[in-house]
BAMI-229389 format. One record per residue: residue in three letters; z, y, x of N, C-alpha, C in turn. Coordinates in pm, 1 decimal. Layout:
<atom><res>ALA</res><n_z>Z</n_z><n_y>Y</n_y><n_x>X</n_x><ca_z>Z</ca_z><ca_y>Y</ca_y><ca_x>X</ca_x><c_z>Z</c_z><c_y>Y</c_y><c_x>X</c_x></atom>
...
// end
This chain:
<atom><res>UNK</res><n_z>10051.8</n_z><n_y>-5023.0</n_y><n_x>-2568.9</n_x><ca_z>9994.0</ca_z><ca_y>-5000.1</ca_y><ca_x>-2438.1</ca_x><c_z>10068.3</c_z><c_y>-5088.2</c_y><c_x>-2337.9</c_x></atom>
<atom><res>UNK</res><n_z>9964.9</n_z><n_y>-5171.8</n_y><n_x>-2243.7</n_x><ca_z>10047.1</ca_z><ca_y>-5255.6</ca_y><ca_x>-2168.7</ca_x><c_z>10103.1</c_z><c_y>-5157.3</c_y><c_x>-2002.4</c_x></atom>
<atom><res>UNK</res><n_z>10192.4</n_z><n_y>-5221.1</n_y><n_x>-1950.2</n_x><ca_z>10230.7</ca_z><ca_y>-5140.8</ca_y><ca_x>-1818.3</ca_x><c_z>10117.3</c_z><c_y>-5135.8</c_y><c_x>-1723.9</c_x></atom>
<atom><res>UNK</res><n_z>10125.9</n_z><n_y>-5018.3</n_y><n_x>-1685.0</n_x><ca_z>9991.5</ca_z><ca_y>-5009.2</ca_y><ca_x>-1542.2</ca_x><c_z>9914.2</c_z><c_y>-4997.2</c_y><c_x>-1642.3</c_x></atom>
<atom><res>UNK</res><n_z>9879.2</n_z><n_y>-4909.0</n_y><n_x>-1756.7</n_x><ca_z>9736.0</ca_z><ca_y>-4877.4</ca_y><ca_x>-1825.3</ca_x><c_z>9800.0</c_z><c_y>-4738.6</c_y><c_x>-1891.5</c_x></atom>
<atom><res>UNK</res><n_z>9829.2</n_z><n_y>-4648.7</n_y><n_x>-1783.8</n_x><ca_z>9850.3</ca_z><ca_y>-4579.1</ca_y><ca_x>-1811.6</ca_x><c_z>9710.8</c_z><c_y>-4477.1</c_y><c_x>-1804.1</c_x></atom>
<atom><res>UNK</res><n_z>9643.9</n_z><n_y>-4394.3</n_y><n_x>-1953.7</n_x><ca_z>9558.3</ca_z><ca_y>-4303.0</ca_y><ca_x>-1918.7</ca_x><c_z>9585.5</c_z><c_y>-4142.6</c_y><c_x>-1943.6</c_x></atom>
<atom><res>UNK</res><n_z>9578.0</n_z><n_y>-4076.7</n_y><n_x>-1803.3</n_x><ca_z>9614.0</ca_z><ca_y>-3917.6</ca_y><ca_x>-1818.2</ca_x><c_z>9506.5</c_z><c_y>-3854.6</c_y><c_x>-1917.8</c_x></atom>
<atom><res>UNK</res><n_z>9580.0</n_z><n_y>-3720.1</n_y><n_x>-1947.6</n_x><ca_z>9540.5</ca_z><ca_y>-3661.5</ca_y><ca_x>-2024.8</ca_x><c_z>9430.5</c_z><c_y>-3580.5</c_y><c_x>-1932.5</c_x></atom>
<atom><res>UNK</res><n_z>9331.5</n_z><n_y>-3501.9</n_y><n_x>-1967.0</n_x><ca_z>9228.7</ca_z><ca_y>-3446.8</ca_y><ca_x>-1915.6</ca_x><c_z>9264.3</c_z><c_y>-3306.6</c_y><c_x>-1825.9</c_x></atom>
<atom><res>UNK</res><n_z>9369.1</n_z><n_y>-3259.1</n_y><n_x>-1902.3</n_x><ca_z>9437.5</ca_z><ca_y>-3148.5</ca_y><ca_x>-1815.8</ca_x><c_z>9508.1</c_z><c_y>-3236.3</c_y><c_x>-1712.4</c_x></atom>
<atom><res>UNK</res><n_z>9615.2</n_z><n_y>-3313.8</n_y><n_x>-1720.0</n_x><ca_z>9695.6</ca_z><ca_y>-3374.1</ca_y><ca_x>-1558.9</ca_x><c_z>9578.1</c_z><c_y>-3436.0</c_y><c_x>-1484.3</c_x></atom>
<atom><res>UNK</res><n_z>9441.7</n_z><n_y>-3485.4</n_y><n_x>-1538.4</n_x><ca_z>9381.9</ca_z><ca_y>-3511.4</ca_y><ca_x>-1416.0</ca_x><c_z>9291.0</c_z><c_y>-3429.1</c_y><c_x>-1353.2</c_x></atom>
<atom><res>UNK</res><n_z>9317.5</n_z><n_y>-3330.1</n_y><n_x>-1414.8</n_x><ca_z>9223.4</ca_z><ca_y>-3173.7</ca_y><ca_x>-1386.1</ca_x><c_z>9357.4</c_z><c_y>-3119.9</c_y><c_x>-1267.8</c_x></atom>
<atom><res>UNK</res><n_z>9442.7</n_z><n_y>-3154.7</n_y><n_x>-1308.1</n_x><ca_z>9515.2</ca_z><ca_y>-3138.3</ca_y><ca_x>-1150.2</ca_x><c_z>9534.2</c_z><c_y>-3187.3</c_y><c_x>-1077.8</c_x></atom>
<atom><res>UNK</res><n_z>9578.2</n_z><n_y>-3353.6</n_y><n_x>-1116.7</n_x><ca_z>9590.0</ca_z><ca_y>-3407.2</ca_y><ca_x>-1019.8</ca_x><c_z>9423.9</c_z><c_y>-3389.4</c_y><c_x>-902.3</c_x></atom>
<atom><res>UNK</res><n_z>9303.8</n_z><n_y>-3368.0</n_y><n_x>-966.2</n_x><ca_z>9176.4</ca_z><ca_y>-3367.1</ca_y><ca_x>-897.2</ca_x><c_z>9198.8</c_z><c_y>-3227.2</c_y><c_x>-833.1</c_x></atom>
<atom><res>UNK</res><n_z>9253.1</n_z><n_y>-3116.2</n_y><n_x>-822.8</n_x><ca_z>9267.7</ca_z><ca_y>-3011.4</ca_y><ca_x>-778.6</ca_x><c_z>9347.5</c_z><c_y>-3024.5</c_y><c_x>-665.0</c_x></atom>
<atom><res>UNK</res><n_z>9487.1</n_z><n_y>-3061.2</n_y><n_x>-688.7</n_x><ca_z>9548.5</ca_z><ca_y>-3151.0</ca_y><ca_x>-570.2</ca_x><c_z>9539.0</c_z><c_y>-3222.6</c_y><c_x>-461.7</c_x></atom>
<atom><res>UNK</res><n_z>9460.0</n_z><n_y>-3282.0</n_y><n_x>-512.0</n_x><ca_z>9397.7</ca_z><ca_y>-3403.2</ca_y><ca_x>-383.8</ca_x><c_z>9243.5</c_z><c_y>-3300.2</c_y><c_x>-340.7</c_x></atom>
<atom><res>UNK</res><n_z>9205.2</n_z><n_y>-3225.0</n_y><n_x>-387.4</n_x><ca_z>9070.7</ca_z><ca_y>-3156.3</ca_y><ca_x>-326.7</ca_x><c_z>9140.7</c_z><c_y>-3045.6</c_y><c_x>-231.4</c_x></atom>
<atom><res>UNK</res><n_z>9281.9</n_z><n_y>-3010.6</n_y><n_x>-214.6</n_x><ca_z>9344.9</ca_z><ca_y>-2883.8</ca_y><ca_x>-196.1</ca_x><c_z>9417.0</c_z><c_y>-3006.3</c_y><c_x>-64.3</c_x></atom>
<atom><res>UNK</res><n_z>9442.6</n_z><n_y>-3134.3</n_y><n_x>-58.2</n_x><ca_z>9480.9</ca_z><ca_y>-3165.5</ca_y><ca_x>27.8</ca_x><c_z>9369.5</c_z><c_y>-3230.0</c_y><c_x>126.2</c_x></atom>
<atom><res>UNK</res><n_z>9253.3</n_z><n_y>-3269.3</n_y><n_x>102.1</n_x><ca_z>9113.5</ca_z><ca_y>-3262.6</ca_y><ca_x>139.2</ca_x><c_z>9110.8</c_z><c_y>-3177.3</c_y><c_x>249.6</c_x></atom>
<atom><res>UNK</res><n_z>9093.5</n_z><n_y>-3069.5</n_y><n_x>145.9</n_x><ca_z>9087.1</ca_z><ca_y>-2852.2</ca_y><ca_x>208.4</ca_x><c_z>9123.4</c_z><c_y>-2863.5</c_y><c_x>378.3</c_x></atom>
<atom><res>UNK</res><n_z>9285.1</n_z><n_y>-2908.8</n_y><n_x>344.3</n_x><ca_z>9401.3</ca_z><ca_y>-2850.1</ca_y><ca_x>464.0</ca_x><c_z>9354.7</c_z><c_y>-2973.3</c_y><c_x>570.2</c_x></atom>
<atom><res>UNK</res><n_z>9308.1</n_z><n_y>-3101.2</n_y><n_x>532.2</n_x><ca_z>9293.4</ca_z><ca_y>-3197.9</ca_y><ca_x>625.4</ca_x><c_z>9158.1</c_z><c_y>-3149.8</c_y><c_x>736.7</c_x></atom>
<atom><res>UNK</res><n_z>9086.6</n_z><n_y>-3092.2</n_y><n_x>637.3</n_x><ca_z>8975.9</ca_z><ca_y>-3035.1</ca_y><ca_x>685.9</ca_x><c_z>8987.6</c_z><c_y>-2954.7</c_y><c_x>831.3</c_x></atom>
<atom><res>UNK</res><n_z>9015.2</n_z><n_y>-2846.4</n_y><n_x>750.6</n_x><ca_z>9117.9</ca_z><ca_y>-2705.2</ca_y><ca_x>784.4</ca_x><c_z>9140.8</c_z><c_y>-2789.3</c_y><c_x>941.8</c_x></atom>
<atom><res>UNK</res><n_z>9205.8</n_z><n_y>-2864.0</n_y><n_x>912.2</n_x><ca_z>9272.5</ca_z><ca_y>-2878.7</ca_y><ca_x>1066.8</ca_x><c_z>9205.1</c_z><c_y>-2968.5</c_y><c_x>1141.5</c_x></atom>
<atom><res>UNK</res><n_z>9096.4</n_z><n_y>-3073.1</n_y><n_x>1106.2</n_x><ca_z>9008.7</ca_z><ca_y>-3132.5</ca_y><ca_x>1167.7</ca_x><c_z>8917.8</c_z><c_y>-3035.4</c_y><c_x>1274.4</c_x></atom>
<atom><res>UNK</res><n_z>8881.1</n_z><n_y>-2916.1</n_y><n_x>1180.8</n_x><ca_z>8758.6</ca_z><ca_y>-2814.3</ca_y><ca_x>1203.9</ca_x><c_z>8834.4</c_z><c_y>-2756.7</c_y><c_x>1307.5</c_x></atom>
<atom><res>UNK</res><n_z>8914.1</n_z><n_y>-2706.5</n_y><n_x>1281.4</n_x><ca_z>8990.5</ca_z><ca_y>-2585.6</ca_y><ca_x>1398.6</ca_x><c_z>9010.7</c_z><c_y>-2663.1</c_y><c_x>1500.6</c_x></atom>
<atom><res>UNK</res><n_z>9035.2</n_z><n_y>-2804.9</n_y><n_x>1519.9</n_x><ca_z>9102.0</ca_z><ca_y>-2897.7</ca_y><ca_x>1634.3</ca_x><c_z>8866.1</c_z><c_y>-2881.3</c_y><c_x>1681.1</c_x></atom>
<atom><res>UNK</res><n_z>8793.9</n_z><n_y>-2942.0</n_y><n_x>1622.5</n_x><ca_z>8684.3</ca_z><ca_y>-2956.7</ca_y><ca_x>1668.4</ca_x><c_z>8669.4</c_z><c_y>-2817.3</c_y><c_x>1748.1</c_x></atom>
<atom><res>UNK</res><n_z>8650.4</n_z><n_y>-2715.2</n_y><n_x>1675.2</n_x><ca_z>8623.1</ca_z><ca_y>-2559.6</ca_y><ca_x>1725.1</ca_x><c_z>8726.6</c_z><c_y>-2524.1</c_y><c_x>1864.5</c_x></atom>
<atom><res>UNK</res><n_z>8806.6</n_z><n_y>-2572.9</n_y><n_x>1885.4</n_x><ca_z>8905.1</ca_z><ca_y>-2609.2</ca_y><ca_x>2046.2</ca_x><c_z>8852.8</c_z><c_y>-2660.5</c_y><c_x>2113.9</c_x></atom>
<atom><res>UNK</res><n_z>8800.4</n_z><n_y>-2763.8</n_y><n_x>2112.2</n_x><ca_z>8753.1</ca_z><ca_y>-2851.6</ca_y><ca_x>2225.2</ca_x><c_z>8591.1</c_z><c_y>-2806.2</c_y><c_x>2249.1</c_x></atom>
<atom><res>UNK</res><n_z>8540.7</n_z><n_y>-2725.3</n_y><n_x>2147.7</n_x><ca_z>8424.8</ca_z><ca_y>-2656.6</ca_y><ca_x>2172.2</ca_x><c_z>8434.6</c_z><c_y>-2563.5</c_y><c_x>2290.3</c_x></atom>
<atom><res>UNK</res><n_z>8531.5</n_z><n_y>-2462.5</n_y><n_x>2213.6</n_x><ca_z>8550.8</ca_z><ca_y>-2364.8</ca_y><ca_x>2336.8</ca_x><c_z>8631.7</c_z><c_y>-2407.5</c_y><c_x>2461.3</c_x></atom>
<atom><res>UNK</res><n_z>8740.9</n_z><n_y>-2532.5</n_y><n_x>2465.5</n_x><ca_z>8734.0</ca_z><ca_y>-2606.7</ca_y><ca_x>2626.9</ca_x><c_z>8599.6</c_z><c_y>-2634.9</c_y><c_x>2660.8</c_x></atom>
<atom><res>UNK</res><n_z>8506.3</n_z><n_y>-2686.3</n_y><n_x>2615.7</n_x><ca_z>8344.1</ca_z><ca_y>-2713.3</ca_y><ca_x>2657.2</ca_x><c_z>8289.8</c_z><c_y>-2584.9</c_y><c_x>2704.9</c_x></atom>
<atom><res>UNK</res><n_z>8277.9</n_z><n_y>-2509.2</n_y><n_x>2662.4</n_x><ca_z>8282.0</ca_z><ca_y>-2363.5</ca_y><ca_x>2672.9</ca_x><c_z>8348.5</c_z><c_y>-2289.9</c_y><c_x>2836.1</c_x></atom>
<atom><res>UNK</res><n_z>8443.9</n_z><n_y>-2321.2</n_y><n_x>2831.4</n_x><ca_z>8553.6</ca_z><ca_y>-2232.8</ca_y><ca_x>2940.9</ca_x><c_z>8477.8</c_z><c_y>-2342.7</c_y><c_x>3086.7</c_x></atom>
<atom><res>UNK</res><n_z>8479.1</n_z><n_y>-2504.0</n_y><n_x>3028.6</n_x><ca_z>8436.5</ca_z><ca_y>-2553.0</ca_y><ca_x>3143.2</ca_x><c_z>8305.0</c_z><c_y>-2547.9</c_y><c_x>3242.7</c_x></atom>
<atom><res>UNK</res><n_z>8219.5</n_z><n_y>-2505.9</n_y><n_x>3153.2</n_x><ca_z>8087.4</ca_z><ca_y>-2474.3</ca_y><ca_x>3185.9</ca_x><c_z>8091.6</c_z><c_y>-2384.3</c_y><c_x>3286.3</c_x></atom>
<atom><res>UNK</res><n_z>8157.4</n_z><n_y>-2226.1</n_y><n_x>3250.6</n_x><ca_z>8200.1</ca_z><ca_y>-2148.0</ca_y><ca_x>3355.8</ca_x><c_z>8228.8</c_z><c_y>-2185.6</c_y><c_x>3447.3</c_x></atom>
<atom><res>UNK</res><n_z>8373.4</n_z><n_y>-2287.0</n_y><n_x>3451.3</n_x><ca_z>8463.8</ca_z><ca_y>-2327.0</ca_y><ca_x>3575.6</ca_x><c_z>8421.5</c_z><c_y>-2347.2</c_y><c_x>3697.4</c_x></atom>
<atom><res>UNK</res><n_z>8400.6</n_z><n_y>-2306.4</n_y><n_x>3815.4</n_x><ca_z>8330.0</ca_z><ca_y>-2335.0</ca_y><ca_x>3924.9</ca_x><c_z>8419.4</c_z><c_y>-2466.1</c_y><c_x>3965.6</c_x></atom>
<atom><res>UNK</res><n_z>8523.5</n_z><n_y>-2504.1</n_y><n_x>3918.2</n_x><ca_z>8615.4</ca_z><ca_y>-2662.3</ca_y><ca_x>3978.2</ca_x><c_z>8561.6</c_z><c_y>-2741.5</c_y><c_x>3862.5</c_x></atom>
<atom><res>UNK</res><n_z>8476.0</n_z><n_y>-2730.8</n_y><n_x>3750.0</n_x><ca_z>8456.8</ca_z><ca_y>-2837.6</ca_y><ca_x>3688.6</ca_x><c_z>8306.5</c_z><c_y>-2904.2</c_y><c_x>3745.5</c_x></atom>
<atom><res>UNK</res><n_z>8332.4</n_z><n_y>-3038.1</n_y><n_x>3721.3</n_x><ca_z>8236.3</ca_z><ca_y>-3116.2</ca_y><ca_x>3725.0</ca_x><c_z>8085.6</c_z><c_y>-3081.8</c_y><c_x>3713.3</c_x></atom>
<atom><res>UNK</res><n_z>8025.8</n_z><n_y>-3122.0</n_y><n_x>3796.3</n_x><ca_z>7856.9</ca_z><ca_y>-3053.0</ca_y><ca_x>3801.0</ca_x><c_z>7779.9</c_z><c_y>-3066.6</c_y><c_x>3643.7</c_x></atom>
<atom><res>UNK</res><n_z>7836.0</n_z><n_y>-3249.3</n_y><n_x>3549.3</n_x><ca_z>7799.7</ca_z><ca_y>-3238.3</ca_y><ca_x>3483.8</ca_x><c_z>7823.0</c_z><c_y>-3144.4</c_y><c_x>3346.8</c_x></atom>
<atom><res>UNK</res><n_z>7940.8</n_z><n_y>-3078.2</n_y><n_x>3324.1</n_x><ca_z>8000.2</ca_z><ca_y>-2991.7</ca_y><ca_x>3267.6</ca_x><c_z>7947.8</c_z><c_y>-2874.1</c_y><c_x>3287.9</c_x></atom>
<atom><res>UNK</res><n_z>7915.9</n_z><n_y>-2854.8</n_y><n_x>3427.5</n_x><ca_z>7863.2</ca_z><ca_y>-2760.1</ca_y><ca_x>3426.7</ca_x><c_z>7676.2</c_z><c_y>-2687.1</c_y><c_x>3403.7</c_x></atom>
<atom><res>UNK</res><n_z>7652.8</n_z><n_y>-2786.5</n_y><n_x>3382.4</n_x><ca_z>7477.3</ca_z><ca_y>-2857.7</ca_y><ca_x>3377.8</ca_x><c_z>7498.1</c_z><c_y>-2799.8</c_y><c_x>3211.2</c_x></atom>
<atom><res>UNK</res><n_z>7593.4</n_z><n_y>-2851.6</n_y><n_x>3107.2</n_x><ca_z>7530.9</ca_z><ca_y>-2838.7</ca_y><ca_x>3001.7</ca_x><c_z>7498.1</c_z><c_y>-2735.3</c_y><c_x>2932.0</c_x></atom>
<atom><res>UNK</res><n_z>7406.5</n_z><n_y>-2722.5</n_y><n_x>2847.8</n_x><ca_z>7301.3</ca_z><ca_y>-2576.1</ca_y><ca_x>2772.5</ca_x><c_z>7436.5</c_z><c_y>-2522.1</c_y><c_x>2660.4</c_x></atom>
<atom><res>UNK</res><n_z>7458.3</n_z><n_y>-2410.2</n_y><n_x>2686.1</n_x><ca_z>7550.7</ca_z><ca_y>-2360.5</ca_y><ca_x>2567.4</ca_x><c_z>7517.4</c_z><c_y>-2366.6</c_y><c_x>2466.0</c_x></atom>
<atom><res>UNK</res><n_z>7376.2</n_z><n_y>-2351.9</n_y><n_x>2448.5</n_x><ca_z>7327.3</ca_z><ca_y>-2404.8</ca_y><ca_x>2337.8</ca_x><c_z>7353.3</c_z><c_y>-2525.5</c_y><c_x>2230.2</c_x></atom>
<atom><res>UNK</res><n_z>7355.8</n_z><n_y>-2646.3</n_y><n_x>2356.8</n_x><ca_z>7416.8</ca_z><ca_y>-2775.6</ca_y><ca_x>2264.3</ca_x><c_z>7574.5</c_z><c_y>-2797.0</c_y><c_x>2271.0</c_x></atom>
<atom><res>UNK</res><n_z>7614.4</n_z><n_y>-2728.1</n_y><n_x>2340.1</n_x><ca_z>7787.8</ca_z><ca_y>-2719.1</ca_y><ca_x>2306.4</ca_x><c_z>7814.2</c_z><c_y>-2659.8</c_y><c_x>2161.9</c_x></atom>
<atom><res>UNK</res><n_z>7733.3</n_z><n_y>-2523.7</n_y><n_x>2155.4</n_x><ca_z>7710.3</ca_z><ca_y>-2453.8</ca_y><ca_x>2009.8</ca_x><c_z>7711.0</c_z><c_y>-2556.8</c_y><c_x>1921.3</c_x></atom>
<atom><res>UNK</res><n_z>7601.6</n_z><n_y>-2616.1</n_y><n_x>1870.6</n_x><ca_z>7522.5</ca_z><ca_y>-2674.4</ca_y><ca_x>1790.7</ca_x><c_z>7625.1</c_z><c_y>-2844.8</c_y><c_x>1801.2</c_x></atom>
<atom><res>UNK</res><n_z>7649.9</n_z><n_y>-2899.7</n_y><n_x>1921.0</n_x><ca_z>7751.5</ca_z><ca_y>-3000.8</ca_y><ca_x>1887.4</ca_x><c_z>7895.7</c_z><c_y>-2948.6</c_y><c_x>1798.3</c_x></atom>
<atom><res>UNK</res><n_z>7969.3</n_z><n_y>-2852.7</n_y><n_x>1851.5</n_x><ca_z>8121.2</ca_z><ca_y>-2808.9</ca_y><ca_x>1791.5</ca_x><c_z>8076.1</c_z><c_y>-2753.1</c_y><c_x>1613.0</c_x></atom>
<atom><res>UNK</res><n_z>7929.1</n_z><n_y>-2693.0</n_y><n_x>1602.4</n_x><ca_z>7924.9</ca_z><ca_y>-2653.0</ca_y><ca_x>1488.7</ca_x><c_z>7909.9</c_z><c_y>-2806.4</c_y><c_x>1396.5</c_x></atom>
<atom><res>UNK</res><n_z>7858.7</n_z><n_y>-2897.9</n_y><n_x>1435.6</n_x><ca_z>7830.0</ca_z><ca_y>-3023.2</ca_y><ca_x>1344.2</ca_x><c_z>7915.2</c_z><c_y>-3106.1</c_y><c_x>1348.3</c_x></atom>
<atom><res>UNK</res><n_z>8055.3</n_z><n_y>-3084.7</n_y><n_x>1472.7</n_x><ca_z>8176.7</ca_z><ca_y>-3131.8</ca_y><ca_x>1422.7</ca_x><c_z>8285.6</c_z><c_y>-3053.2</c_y><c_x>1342.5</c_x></atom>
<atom><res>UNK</res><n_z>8268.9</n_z><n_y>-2918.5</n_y><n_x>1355.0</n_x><ca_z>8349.0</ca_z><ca_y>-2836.0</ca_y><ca_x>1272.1</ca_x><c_z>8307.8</c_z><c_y>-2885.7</c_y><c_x>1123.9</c_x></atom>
<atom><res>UNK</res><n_z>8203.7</n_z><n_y>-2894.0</n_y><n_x>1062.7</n_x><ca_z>8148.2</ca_z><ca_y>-2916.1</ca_y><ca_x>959.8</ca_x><c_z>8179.2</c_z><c_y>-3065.8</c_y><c_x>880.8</c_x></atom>
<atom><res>UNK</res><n_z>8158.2</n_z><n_y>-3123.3</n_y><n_x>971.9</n_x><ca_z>8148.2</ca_z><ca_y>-3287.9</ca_y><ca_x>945.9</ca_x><c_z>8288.2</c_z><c_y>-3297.7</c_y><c_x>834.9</c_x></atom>
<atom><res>UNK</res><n_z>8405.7</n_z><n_y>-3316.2</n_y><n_x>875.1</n_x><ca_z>8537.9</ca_z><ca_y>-3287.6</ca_y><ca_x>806.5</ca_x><c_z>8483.9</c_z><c_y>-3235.8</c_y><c_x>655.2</c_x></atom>
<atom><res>UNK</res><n_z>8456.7</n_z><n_y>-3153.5</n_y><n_x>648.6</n_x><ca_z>8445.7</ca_z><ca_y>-3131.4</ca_y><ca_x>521.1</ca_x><c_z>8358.4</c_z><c_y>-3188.5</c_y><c_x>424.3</c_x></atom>
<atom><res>UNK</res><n_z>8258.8</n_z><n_y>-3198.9</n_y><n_x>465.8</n_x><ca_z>8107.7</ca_z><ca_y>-3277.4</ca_y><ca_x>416.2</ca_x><c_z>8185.5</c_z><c_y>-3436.5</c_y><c_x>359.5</c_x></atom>
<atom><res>UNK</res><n_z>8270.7</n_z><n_y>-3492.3</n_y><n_x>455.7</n_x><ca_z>8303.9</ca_z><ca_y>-3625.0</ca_y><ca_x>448.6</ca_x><c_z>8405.0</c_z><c_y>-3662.1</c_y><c_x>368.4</c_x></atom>
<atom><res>UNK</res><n_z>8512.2</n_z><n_y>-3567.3</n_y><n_x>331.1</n_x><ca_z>8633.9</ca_z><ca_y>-3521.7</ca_y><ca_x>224.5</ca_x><c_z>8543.4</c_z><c_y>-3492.4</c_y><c_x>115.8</c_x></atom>
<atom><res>UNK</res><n_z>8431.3</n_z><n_y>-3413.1</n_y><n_x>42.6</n_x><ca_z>8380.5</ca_z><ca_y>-3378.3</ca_y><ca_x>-11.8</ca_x><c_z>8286.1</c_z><c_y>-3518.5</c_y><c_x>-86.2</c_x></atom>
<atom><res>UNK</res><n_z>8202.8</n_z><n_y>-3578.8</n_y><n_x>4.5</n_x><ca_z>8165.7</ca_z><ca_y>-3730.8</ca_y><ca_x>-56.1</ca_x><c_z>8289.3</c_z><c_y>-3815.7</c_y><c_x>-77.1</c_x></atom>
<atom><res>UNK</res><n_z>8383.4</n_z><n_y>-3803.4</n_y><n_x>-12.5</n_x><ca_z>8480.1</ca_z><ca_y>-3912.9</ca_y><ca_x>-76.0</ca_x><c_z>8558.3</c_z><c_y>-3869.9</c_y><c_x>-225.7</c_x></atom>
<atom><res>UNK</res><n_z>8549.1</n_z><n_y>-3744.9</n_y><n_x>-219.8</n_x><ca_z>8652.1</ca_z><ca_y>-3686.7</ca_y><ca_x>-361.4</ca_x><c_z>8544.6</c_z><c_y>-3692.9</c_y><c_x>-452.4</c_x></atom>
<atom><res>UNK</res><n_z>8377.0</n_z><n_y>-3701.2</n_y><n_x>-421.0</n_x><ca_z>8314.7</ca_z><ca_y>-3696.5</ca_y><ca_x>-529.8</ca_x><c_z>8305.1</c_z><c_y>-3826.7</c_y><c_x>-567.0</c_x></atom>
<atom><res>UNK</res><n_z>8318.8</n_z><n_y>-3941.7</n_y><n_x>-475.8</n_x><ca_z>8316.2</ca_z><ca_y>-4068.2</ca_y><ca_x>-505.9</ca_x><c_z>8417.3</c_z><c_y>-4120.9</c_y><c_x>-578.0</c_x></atom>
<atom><res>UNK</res><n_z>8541.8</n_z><n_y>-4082.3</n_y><n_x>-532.1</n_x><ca_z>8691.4</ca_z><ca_y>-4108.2</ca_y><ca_x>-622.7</ca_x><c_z>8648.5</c_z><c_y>-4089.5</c_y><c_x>-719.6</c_x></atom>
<atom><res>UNK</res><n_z>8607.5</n_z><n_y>-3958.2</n_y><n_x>-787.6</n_x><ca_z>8577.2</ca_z><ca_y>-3892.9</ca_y><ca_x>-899.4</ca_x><c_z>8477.1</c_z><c_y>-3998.7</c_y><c_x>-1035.2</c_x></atom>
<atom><res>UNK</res><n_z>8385.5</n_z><n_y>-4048.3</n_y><n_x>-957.8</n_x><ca_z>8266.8</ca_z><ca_y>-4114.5</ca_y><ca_x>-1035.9</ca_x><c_z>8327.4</c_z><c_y>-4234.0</c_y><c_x>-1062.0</c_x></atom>
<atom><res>UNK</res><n_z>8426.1</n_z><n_y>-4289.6</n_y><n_x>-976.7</n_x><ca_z>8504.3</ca_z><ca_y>-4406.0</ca_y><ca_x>-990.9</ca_x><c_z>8641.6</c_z><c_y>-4419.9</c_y><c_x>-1088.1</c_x></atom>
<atom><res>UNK</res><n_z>8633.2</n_z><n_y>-4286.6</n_y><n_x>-1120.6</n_x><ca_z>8763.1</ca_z><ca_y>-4288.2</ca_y><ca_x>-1208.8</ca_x><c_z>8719.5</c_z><c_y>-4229.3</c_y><c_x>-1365.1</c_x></atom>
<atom><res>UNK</res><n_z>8567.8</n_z><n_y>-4219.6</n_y><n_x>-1396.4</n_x><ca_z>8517.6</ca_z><ca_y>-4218.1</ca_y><ca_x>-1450.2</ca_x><c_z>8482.1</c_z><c_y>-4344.4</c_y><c_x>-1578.0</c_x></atom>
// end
């Protein structure tokens, strides 16, 4: 076997793929929760009678529906890339 051709066994890459999907997870994890913050600042500002007219103009509705499709996004996008790693290491 030459150097750099090294091939894991089916169990170490059954972890190592668990690993990197578990560090995916937490990247997520904290993408989503940072998105779901700035939702509810969008949120608090709308109320604010000192914020900006346009802040205050917008439909809670699309504050909803924006923070939910960035909370989400993070994961969706970790999820195509680990499935892509995956097919590539195939």
């Amino acid at each position: 076997m030459e150097t750099g051709q090294f091939k894991a066994s089916p169990r170490r890459r059954l972890l190592d793929d668990f690993i990197l999907a578990e560090i995916f997870l937490v990247q997520a994890g904290i993408e989503s929760a940072m998105s779901i913050g700035d939702g509810l600042e969008q949120i608090a500002r709308k109320f604010d009678p000192d914020a900006e007219q346009e802040e205050r103009n917008q439909s809670l509705s699309a504050i909803v529906q924006r923070t939910a499709s960035a909370a989400v996004e993070p994961y969706t996008s970790r999820l195509q890339y680990l499935k892509l790693l995956q097919e590539n290491d195939r």
